[in-house]
C-alpha positions in Angstrom: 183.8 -53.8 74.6 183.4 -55.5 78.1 180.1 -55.1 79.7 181.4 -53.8 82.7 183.4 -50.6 80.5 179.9 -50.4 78.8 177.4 -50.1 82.0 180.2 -47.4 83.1 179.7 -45.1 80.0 176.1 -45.6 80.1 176.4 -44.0 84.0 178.7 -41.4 83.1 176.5 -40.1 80.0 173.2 -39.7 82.2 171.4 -36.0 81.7 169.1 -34.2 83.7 168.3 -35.3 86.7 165.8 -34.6 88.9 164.1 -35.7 92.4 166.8 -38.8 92.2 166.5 -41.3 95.1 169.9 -43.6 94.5 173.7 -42.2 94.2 176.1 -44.4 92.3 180.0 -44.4 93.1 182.6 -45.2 90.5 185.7 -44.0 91.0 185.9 -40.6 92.4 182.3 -40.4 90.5 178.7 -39.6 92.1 176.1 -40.1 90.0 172.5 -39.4 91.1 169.9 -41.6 89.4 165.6 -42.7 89.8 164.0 -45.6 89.4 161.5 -46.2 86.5 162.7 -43.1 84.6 164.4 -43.3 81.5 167.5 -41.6 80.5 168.7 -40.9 76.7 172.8 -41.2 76.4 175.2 -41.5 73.7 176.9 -44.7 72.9 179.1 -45.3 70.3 177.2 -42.5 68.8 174.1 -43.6 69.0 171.4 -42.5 71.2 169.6 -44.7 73.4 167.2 -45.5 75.8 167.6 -46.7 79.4 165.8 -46.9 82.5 166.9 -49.0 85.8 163.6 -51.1 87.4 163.2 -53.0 90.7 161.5 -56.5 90.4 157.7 -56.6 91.5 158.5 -59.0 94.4 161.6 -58.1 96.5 163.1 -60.7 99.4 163.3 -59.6 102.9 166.4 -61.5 104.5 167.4 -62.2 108.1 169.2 -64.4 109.3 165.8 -66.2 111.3 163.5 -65.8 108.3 162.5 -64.5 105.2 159.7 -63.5 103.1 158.7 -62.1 99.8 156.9 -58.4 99.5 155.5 -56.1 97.1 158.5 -53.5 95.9 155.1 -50.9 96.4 155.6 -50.4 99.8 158.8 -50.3 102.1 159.5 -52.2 105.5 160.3 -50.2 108.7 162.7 -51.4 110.7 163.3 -50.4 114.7 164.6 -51.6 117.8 161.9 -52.3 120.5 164.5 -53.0 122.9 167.7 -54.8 123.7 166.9 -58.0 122.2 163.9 -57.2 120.2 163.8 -56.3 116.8 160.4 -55.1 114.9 159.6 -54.5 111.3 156.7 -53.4 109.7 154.9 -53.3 106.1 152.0 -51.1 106.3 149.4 -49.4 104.0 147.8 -46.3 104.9 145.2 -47.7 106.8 147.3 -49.3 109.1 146.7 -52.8 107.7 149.5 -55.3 107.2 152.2 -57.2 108.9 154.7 -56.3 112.0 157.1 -59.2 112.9 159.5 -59.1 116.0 162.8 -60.6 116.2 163.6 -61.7 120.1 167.3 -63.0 120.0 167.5 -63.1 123.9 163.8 -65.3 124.5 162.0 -68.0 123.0 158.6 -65.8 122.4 156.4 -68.8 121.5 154.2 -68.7 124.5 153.2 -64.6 123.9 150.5 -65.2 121.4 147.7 -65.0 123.2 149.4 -61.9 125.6 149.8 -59.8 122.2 146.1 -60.8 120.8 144.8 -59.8 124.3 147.5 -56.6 124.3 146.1 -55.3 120.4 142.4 -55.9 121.1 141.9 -54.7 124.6 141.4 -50.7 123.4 138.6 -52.3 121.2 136.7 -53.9 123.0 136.8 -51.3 125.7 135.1 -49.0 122.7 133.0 -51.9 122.6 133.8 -54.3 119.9 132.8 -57.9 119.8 135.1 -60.4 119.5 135.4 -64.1 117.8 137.7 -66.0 118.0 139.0 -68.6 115.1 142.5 -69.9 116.1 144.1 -72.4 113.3 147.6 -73.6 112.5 149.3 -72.9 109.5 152.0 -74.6 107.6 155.1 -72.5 106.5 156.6 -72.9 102.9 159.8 -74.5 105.1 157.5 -76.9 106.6 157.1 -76.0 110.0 153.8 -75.9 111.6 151.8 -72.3 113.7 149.5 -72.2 116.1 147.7 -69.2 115.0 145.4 -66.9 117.2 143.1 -65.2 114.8 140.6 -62.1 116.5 137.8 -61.0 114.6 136.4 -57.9 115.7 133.3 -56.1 114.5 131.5 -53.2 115.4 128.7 -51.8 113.5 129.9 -52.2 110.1 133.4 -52.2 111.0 135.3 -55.4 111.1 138.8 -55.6 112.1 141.5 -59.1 111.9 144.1 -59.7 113.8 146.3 -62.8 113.9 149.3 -63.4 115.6 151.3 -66.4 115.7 154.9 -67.2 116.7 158.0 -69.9 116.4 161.4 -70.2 118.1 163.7 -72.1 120.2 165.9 -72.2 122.9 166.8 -67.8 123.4 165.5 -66.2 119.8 162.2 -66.8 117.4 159.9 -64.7 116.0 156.0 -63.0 116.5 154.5 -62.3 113.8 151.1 -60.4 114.0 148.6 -59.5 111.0 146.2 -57.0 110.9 143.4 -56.0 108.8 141.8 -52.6 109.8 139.0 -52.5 107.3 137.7 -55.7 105.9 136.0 -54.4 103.2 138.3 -51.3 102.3 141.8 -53.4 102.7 142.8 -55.4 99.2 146.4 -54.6 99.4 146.3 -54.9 103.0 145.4 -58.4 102.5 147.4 -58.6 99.3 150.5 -57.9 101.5 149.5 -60.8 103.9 149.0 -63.4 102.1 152.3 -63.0 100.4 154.1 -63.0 103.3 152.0 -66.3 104.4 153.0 -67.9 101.6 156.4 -67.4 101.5 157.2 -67.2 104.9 160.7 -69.5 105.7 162.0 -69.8 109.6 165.3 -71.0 109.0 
């Protein structure tokens, strides 16, 4: 029996479902499936076991960059305005990564415009700031000036970095933030993968 004829009566057996989050056409055929829960079907009668899993570390693609993430959390996507693109990966506290897309401007000379822009409303509240810029090497090799904040209040800290790359008409910002610097493991979990898998093609 082919594989394909076999995946397609493993579909078309599924039972009781409930709260699924993915459709699956075949044919004139919808079937409604979840992630991560297993199904019992008949096959060849026998009854087995099935469930359908994403990978612990997905791939987001574009045709500037790419980067690896957690398959725990999910990247929003907007348009800023004509010419800039923005996505974001987030955890509840509001700490993670935002990179924008410009395809009409080379945005490398904004970094130190979108560190004063994102820190300004802090230090108004009255937040003290340090300052510990560095540059960073990409996994494809290219080097980043990047403008790290450090801001702390009481016993709050707060990161930001931003850092940008481009040429002639397009590049990318890329801006990390860490809201709580005690409080934000995944937070920084979701940073330093992106870091470290970063490619600007």
């Amino acid at each position: 029996m082919r594989l394909t004829l076999i995946i397609l009566l493993i579909l078309i057996s599924i039972k009781s479902f409930s709260q699924n989050d993915y459709k699956i056409h075949i044919n004139d055929t919808i079937l409604e499936i979840s992630l991560d829960k297993e199904y019992n079907i008949t096959l060849d009668k026998k009854e087995i076991q099935f469930k359908i899993v994403t990978k612990d570390t997905l791939i987001y693609e574009d045709n500037l960059f790419s980067f690896n993430y957690s398959k725990d959390y999910k990247i929003s996507p907007m348009t800023i305005e004509e010419g800039i693109e923005q996505i974001m990966l987030m955890t509840a506290e509001g700490s993670g990564i935002l990179i924008q897309k410009y395809s009409t401007i080379n945005p490398t000379m904004l970094n130190e415009m979108m560190i004063s822009e994102v820190t300004k409303e802090s230090l108004n509240y009255g937040f003290k700031i340090e300052r510990n810029d560095y540059t960073r090497k990409l996994k494809s090799g290219q080097k980043l000036d990047v403008d790290k904040a450090i801001l702390t209040y009481k016993d709050e800290t707060n990161i930001y970095e931003v850092a940008t790359i481009g040429k002639k008409d397009e590049g990318i910002l890329i801006m990390t933030m860490v809201m709580d610097e005690k409080m934000s493991k995944q937070g920084r979990k979701i940073i330093e993968m992106m870091w470290s898998s970063l490619i600007y093609k």
